[in-house]
N, C-alpha and C positions, 0 to 999 in steps of 0.2 A: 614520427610514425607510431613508434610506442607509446606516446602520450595519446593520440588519437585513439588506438587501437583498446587503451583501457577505458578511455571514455564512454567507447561505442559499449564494451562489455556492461560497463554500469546502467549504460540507456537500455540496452537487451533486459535487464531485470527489473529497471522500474518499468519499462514498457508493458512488458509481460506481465507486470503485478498488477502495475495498473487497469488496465484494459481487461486484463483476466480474471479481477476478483468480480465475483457475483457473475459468472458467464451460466452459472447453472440455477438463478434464483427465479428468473423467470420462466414460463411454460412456454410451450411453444406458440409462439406466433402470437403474444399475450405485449409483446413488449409496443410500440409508438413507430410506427414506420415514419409518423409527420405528427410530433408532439401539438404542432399549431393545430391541426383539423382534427385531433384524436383519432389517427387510422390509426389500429392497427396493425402489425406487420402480418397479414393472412399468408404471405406469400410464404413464409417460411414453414407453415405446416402443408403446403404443395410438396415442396424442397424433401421434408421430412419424411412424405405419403414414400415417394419418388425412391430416396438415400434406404431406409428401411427395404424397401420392397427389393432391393439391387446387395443388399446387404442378405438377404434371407433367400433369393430367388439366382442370384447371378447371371441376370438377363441383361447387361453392359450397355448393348449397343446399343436400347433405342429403350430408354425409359418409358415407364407406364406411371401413371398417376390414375387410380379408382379405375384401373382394368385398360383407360385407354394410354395410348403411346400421346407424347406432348413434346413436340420436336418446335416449338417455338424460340427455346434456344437450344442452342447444342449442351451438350451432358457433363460439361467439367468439373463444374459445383457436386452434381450428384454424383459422378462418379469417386473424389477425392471425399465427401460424407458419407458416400454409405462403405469406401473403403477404410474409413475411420470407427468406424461404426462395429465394422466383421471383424476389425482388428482389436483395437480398445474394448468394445461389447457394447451397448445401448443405453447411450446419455445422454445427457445436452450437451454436456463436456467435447462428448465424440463428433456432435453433429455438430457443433459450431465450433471447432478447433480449428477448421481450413480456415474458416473468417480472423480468427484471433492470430494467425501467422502468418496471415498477408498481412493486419492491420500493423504489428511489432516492425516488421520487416519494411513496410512506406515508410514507419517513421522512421527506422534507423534511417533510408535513403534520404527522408529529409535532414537528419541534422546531418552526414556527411557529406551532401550539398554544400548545404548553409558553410559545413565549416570551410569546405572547400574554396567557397565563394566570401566567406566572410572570415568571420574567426573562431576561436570555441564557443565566447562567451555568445555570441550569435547564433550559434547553435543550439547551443540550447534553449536559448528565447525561439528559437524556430520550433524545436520539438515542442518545447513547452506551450508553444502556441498549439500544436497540433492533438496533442496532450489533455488541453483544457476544452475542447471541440465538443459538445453533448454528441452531437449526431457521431460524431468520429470512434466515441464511446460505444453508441446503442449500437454501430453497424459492426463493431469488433465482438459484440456477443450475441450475433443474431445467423444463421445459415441462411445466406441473401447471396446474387451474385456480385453486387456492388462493394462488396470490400473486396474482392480476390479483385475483383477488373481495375480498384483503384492500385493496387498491388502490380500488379503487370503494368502500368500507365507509366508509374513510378518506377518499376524499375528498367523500362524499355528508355525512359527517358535520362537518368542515371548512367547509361553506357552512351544513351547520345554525349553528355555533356563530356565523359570520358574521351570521346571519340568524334567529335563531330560532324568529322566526314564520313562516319565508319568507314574509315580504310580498310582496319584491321579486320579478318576474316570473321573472328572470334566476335568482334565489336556486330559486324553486319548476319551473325549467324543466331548472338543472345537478343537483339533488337526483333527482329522478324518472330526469334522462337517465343519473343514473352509479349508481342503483339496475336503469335498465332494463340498462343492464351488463354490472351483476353478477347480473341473470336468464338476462343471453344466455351467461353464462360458467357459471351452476354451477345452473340448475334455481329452484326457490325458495330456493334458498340466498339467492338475489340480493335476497330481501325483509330481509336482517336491517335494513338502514339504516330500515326501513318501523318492526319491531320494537321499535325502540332508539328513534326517533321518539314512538311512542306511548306507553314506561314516560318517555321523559324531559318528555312534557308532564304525564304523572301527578306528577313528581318536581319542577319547574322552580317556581319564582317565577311566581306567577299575570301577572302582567307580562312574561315570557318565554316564555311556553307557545302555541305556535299551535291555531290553532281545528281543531276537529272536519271544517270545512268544508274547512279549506287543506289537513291532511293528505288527504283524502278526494280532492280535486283532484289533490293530488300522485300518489297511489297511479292515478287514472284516466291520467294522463299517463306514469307509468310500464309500466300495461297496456297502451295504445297504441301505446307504441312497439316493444313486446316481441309483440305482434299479427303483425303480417306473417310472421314466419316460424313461429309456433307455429298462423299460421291456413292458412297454405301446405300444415304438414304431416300437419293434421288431413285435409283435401283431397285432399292429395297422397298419402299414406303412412298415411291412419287406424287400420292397424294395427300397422303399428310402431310410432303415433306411440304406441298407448296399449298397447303389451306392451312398449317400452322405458321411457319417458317415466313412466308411469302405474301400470301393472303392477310393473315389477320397479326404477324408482329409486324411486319412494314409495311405494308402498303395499309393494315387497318390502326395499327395503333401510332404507330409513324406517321402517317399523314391525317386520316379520317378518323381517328378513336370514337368508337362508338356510346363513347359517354365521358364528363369530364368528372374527379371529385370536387371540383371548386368550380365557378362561373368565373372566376378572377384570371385575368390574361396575362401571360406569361411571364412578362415584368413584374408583376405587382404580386403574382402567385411566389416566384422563385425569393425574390426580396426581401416581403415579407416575413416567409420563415428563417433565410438565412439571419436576417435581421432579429428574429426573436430567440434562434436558436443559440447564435454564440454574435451577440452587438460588439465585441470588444475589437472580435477579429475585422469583422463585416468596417468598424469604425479604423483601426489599423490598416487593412488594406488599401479602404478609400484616401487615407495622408498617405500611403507609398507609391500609389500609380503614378502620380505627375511624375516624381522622381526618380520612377521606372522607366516611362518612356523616355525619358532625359537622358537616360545611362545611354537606353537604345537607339535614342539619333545619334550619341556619340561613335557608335560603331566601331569602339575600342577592344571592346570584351564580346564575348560570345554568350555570358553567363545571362544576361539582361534580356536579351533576346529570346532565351527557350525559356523564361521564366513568360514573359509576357506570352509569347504564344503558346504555352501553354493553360494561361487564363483565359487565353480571347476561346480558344479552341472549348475547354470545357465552359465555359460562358455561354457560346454560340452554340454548342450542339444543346441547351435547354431551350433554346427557339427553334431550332431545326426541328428536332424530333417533338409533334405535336401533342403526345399524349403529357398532362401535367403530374409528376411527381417527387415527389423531393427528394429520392435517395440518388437521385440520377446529382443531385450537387451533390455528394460527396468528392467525384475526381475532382473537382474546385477547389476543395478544404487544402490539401497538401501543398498548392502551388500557393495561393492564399495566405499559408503561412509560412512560406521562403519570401514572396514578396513585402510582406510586411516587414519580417527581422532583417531583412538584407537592404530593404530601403524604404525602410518606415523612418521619419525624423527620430522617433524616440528608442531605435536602437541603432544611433549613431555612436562612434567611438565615443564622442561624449554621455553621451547619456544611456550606454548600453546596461551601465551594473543597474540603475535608477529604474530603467525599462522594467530588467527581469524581475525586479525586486516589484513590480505593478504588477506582472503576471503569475507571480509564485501568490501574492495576494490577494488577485483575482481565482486562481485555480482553486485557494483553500475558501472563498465565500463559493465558488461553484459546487464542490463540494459539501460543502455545511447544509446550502441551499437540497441540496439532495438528499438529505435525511430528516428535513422536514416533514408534517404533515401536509404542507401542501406543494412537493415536490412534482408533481404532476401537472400542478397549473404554470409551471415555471421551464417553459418550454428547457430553457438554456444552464439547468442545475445538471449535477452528475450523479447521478442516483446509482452509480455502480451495479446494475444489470437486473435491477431492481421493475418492478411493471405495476399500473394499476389492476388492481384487482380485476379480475374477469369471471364473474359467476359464473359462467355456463362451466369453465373448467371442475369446476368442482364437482357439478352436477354430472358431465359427461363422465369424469373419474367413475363416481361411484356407480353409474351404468355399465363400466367398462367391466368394474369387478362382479358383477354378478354374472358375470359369462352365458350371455344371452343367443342361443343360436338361431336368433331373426334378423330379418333385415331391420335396419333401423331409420325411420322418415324423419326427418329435424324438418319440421314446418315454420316458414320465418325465423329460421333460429338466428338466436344470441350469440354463437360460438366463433363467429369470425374466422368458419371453415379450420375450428379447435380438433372439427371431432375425424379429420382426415388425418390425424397425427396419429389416432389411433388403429392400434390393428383387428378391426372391428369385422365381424363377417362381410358385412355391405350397409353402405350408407347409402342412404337420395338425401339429395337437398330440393327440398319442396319452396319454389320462390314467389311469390303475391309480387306478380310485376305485369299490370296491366298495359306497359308504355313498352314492352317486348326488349327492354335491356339487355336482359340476358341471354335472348337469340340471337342481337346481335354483334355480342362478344365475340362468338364463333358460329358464324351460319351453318357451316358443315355440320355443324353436333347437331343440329335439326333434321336433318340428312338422314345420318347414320341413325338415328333413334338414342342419341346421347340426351339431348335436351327431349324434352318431351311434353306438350299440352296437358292440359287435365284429362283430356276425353282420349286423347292416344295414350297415356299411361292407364285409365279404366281398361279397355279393350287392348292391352298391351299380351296378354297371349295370345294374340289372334293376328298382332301387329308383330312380334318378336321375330317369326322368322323370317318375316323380308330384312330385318333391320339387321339383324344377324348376318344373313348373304350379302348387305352390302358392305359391313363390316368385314367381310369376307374378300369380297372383289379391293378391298383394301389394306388385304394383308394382315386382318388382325380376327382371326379364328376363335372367337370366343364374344359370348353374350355378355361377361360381366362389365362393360360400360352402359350397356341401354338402358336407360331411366334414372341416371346417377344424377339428374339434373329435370325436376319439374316444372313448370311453368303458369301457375294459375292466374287469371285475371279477376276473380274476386270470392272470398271467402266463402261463399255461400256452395261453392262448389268442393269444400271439406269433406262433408259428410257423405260426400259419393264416393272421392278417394276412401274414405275412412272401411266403408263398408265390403267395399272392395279389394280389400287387404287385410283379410281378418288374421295370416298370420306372420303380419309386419307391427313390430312395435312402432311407436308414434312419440316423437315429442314433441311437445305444443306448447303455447300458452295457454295464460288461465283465461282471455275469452274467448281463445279457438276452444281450448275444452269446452267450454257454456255452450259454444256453438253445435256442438258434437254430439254433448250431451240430452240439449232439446231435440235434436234431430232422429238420435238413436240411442237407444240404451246399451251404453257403452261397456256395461260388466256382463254382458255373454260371452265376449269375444275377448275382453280384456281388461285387467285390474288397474285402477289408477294408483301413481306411487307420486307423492309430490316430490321435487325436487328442493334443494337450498334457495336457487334465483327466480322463487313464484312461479316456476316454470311444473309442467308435468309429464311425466312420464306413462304413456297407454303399453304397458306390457303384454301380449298374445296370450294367452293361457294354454296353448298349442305352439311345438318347435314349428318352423319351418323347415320342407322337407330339402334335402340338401345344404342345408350350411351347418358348421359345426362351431360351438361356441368355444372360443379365445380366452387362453389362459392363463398367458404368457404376463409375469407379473409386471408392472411398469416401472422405472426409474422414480425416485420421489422426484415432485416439480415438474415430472415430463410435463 
């Protein structure tokens, strides 16, 4: 046990060093959510809008992101960042810390699996599978919900194998609490530990298999605790709860997503990247399955069984739920690499020192690979929290310091929704989407006067206060969402916004400027200031009346 116990000590600090150098070198939301497609992670300067605002405002129960309430998932993430954030002060450090202590914390659960189930030297070819993982890397220094829910998975699963009837009150009370979680972190996501639960009593040694009754218990004690705020906001907010929550995370992006980022189907979408982002493991797994289901027709051990259904289950739920994206494999990654070290040929008692001695070898070219110059074409290197450059941040930066008190219009912009990180008076996002995409992400925002046409945002003080009352009949007593979201179907219709907002800054490109420029002489109203990424900046040469310019210095790298 003390041998154990100092082991895990030592994996606590490579883990934590690992995973946590460079958590502060990227900007927000600048890093690779899916290195194969170049997304990147936009989601987390939503997360950041969200953590800040709950950090500086302490409005808990029902977060806002750009003025409106966003109950599409429930608030765990933001509440534990922006309680990071009021405590620590405002960093990246702060805002991604919750992610880099669920990611230390799976792994320890995987190597005292592994060892559990295996041996030491097993163990740490498991961690160190888990270890060398790029995506396992980028979601440990990103604020995403997908590393806390892979955290919860893992450790709900971790008391099953302790327990696997949960008899034990304690076993049947931490199972349900770190399933109810991972409800509060990512929607019904948080049920897969529920999932994996009921194929591994199908799968299990009739002697390891808990009853009908005790899962069923578990599952009521995981409702319960997940009650108070999903019953607050049926109450509170019944229609946002059910056009966020209801309408467009499950029933629209769960079954119908209103747009895909790849045309590739879900086989060849999911495989592809796992395959480009770490081959070693994807090729390790694939030699341990025969010899996994092998253990588990044997029906000797218990251990075989929750391993395997634990891959079929996060396997299957990337078919289930229809929208395609690849952070949703990360709960794959941890089970992936138990089944590999535990019944991969090449870390068989024979050849386990030879194994590790591959993967210590592999993790140091993963790494070299990542400090290359072209670390970025290299889906599967470790770039230690490192990101391709992203112009617009530069550009939004030095906007931010001149403490502008206008609203700010980002037309087609470049910033991958950067400039929602900041704490900016008001932003629109102006979008050239002639095929109505962005309407139908969230119909309701077309509703409420959140999304808005070109010719409803012209005539938007004429149109403001219906949109306002029904913002109102929804619980949410304030105009600062209306127009956070514009909709143009082609360019030519600029220069009517343009004129119609003489005192809104503008940022454009340089052939919406050309466009702008023939149309209206743009220096009555406004100076042009070029940017770093060709881009430019149409500044008011008049405040706007009511907003006051932000001056709050930023973190370097925000």
């Amino acid at each position: 046990m003390k041998n154990r116990t100092r082991h895990l000590l030592g994996l606590l600090f490579i883990a934590a060093g690992l995973l946590g150098i460079g958590i502060d070198r990227a900007s927000v939301g600048t890093a690779y959510s899916d290195p194969v497609a170049k997304i990147r992670a936009q989601d987390e300067s939503v997360y950041a809008n969200m953590a800040l605002r709950l950090a500086s405002t302490g409005d808990w129960l029902t977060p806002k992101v750009l003025g409106r309430y966003l109950l599409s998932k429930p608030p765990l993430l933001t509440w534990v960042s922006g309680l990071s954030l009021k405590f620590l002060g405002t960093s990246l450090v702060s805002l991604r810390l919750p992610a880099l202590l669920a990611a230390v914390a799976a792994t320890l659960i995987v190597f005292w699996l592994a060892w559990e189930a295996g041996s030491p030297l097993v163990a740490w070819c498991a961690a160190l599978l888990l270890l060398s993982d790029a995506m396992w890397h980028a979601f440990a220094r990103l604020c995403y919900t997908d590393m806390l829910l892979a955290g919860c998975l893992c450790g709900a699963l971790a008391i099953l194998y302790l327990d696997p009837m949960l008899a034990r009150v304690r076993s049947l009370w931490g199972f349900a609490a770190l399933s109810a979680a991972g409800v509060m972190v990512k929607n019904t996501a948080g049920l897969l530990p529920f999932a994996v639960l009921v194929l591994y009593a199908l799968l299990a040694p009739k002697a390891k298999r808990p009853g009908v009754g005790r899962i069923g218990l578990a599952l009521l004690i995981t409702l319960l605790l997940v009650a108070p705020w999903h019953v607050y906001q049926v109450w509170a907010h019944p229609q946002w709860f059910w056009a966020d929550y209801v309408q467009t995370q499950l029933l629209g992006f769960g079954f119908h997503p209103p747009a895909q980022t790849s045309s590739e189907g879900p086989l060849r979408f999911y495989a592809r990247r796992l395959i480009a982002v770490d081959p070693l493991l994807m090729a390790l797994l694939l030699a341990a399955v025969p010899f996994l289901v092998r253990e588990v027709r044997r029906r000797t051990v218990a251990t075989p069984a929750l391993i395997l259904a634990w891959l079929a289950v996060t396997t299957g739920a990337l078919f289930v739920f229809q929208y395609r994206n690849l952070p949703y494999a990360l709960y794959l990654i941890p089970a992936a690499s138990l089944a590999a070290a535990l019944y991969g040929p090449p870390f068989s008692a024979r050849y386990a020192k030879a194994g590790f001695a591959v993967l210590l070898l592999a993790f140091g070219v993963k790494c070299y690979a990542g400090l290359t110059p072209h670390a970025f074409d290299r889906p599967w290197s470790i770039a230690f929290g490192a990101a391709e450059r992203l112009p617009a941040v530069e550009s939004l930066r030095s906007y931010y310091r001149m403490a502008r008190p206008n609203e700010l219009i980002l037309v087609e912009s470049d910033d991958d929704l950067y400039a929602e990180a900041l704490p900016l008076p008001r932003i629109r996002y102006c979008f050239l989407d002639p095929d109505h995409v962005v309407t139908r992400y969230a119909p309701h925002y077309a509703t409420l006067g959140i999304t808005l046409t070109d010719d409803e945002f012209e005539n938007l003080s004429h149109l403001a206060p219906a949109y306002r009352a029904r913002l109102k009949q929804w619980g949410l007593d304030s105009p600062e969402p209306i127009g956070t979201a514009i909709v143009v179907t082609s360019r030519s219709t600029l220069p009517r916004l343009f004129q119609a907002y003489p005192h809104a800054d503008f940022y454009v490109s340089g052939a919406d400027w050309e466009i702008l420029s023939r149309a209206s002489p743009i220096d009555r109203t406004h100076r042009t200031v070029d940017a770093p990424n060709d881009r430019k900046f149409l500044l008011a040469r008049a405040p706007e009346p009511g907003l006051i310019a932000q001056t709050q210095p930023l973190p370097p790298r925000w």
